[in-house]
C-alpha positions in Angstrom: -9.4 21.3 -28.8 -6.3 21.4 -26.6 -5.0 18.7 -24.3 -6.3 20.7 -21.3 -9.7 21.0 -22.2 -9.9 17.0 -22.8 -8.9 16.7 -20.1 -11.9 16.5 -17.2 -10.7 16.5 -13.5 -13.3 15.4 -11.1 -12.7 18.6 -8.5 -13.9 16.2 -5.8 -11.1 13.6 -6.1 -7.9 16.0 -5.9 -5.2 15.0 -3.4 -5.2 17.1 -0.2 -1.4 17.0 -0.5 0.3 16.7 -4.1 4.1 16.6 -3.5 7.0 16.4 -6.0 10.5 15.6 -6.4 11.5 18.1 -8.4 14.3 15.8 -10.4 16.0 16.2 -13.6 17.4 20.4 -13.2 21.4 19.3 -13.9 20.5 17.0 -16.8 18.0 19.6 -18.8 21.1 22.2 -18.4 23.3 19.5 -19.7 21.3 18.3 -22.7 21.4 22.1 -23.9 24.9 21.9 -23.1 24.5 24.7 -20.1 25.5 24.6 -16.8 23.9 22.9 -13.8 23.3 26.2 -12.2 21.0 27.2 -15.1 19.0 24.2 -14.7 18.2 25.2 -11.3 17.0 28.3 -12.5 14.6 26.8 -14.6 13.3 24.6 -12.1 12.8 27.7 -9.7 10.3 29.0 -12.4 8.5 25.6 -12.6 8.3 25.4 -8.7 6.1 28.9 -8.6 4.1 28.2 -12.1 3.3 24.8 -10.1 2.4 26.2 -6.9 0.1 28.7 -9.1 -1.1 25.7 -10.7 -1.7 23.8 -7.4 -4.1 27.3 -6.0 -5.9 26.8 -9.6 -6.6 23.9 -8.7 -7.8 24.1 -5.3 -4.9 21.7 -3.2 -4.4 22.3 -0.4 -1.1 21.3 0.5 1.9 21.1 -1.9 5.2 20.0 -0.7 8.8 20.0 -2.9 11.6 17.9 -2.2 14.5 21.4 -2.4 17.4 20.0 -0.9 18.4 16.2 0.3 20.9 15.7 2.8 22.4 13.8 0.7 22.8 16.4 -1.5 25.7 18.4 0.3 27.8 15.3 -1.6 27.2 18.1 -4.9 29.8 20.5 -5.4 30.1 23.6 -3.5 28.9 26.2 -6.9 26.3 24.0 -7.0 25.1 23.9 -3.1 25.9 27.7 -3.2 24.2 28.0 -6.6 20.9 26.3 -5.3 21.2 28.3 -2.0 21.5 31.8 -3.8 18.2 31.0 -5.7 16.6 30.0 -2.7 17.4 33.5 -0.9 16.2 35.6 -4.3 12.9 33.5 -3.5 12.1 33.6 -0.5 13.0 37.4 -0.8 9.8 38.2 -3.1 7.0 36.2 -1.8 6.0 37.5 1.3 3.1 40.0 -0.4 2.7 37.2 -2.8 1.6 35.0 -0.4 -0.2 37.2 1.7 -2.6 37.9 -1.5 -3.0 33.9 -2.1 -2.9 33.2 1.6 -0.1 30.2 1.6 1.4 29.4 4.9 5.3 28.0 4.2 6.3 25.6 6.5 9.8 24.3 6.2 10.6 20.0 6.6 14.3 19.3 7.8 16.8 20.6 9.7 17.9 24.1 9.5 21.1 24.1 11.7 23.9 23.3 8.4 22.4 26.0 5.9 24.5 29.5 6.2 22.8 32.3 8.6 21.5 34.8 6.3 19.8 31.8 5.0 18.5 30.6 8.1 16.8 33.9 9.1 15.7 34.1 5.7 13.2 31.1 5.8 12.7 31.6 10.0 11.5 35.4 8.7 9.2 34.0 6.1 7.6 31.4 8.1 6.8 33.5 11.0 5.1 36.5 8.1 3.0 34.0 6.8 2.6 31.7 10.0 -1.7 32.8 10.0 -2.4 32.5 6.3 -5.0 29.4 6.2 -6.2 28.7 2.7 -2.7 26.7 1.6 0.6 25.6 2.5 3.8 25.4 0.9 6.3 22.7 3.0 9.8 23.1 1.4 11.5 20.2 1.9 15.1 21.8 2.3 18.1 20.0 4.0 15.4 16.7 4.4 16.1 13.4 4.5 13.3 10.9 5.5 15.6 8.7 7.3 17.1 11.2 10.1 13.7 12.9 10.4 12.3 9.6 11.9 15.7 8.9 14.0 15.0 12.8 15.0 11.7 12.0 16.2 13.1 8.9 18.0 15.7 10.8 20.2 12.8 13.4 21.0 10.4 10.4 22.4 13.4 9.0 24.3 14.2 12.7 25.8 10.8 13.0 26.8 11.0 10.5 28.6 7.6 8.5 26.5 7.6 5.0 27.6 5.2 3.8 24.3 3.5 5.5 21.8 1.0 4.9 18.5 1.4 5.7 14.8 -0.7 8.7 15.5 1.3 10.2 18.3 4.6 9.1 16.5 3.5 12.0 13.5 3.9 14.6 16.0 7.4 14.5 16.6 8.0 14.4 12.6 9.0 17.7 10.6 5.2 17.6 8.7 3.1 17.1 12.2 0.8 19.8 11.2 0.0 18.2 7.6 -2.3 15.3 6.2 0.5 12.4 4.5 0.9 13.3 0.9 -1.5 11.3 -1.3 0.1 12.0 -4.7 4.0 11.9 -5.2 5.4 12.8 -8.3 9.2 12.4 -9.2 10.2 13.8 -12.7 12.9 12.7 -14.7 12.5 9.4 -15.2 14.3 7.9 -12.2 12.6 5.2 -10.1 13.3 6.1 -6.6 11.8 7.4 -4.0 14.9 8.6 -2.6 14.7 9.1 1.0 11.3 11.2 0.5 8.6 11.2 3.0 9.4 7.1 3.7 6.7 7.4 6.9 4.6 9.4 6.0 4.5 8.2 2.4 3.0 4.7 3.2 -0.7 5.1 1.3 1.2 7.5 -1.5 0.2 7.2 -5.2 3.5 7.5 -6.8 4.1 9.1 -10.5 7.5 8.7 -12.7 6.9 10.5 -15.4 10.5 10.7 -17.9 9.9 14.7 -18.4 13.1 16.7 -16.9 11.4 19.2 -13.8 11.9 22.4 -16.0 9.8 20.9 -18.8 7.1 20.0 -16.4 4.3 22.6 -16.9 0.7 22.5 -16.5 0.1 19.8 -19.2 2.2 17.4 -17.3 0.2 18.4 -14.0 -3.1 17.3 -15.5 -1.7 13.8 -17.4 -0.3 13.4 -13.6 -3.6 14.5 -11.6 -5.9 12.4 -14.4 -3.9 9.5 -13.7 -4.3 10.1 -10.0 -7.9 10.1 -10.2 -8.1 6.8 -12.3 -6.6 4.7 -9.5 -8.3 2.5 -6.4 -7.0 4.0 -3.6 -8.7 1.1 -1.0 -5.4 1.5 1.8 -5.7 -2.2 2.3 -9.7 -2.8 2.1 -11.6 -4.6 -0.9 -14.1 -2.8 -2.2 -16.1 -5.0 -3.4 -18.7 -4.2 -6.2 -22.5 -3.9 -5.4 -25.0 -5.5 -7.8 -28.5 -4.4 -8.0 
């Protein structure tokens, strides 16, 4: 019997929103002594099989973690690399996600990326703005940090003399989405690198070591089984009821 079929999710216990931090593209290049770029190709493949994955499985909401701010530090061919694959994608999925009926939302600031690019995303966001079933929130030019400061200087323009946790989420990048309730970072590292640090409070988090173009369908359900094993209480006791 194959691992899959072991394997029982409970369909009533799957996050509303699964994101990932898709980690680990340069080093799987490098261990099979390719370029960066390559790995990034690789990881472009694993992004779609796991959105196709994510409608299989009946989420909702999928976020990926694209492109950090932090990340302009890379070099240029890589930036440029990353932003080329980004264009050849968001150039074949508009019938694509008609068909599956994802709505892409995009989380971070748009102004730094070139034009073409820009109007790019701006294009696809407005074709799929009334598709209902999922979303797909790219997380491209993102940096938890500056999205709250961003949100901050918003309240202050307006002018908003106090405010509550749930008006705060309205002035953040993911206003329209529930918080992520599963975050999985490949690769290994044990960070959360500047991800969704708000919005993230009452996240399970998932380090598995695979490198994000070796993380297939398998690796989903260890990661989703594992989900659905934990107590999520967000700060109550649950305490057991005897007979």
């Amino acid at each position: 019997m194959s691992f899959l079929k072991k394997i029982k999710l409970d369909n009533k216990k799957m996050p509303n929103h699964i994101a990932f931090i898709i980690d680990g593209n340069g080093r799987w290049a490098k261990k099979r002594g390719l370029p960066r770029t390559v790995g990034h190709s690789y990881g472009v493949l694993t992004v779609e099989q796991t959105i196709k994955n994510c409608i299989e499985l009946n989420i909702p909401v999928f976020s990926f973690y694209v492109f950090s701010t932090e990340n302009w530090k890379r070099s240029q061919e890589e930036i440029e690399a990353i932003f080329n694959l980004l264009r050849e994608y968001l150039n074949k999925i508009d019938e694509e996600y008609k068909e599956e009926n994802i709505k892409l939302i995009v989380s971070g600031s748009l102004e730094k990326l070139p034009l073409d690019l820009q109007k790019a995303v701006k294009d696809v966001i407005e074709k799929t703005k009334n598709n209902k079933k999922f979303v797909l929130n790219i997380c491209l030019n993102y940096g938890g940090r500056s999205e709250i400061v961003r949100a901050v200087n918003e309240i202050v323009a307006s002018n908003i003399k106090q405010i509550d946790e749930n008006s705060f989420k309205n002035y953040l990048y993911t206003n329209s989405l529930p918080d992520p309730d599963f975050i999985i970072r490949t690769s290994g590292e044990l960070r959360t690198s500047n991800f969704m640090p708000y919005q993230a409070a009452y996240a399970e988090w998932y380090f598995p070591k695979t490198l994000w173009p070796d993380f297939n369908k398998k690796q989903l359900f260890k990661a989703l089984y594992e989900y659905q094993k934990r107590n999520r209480r967000f700060g109550a006791v649950k305490e057991n009821k005897t007979k």
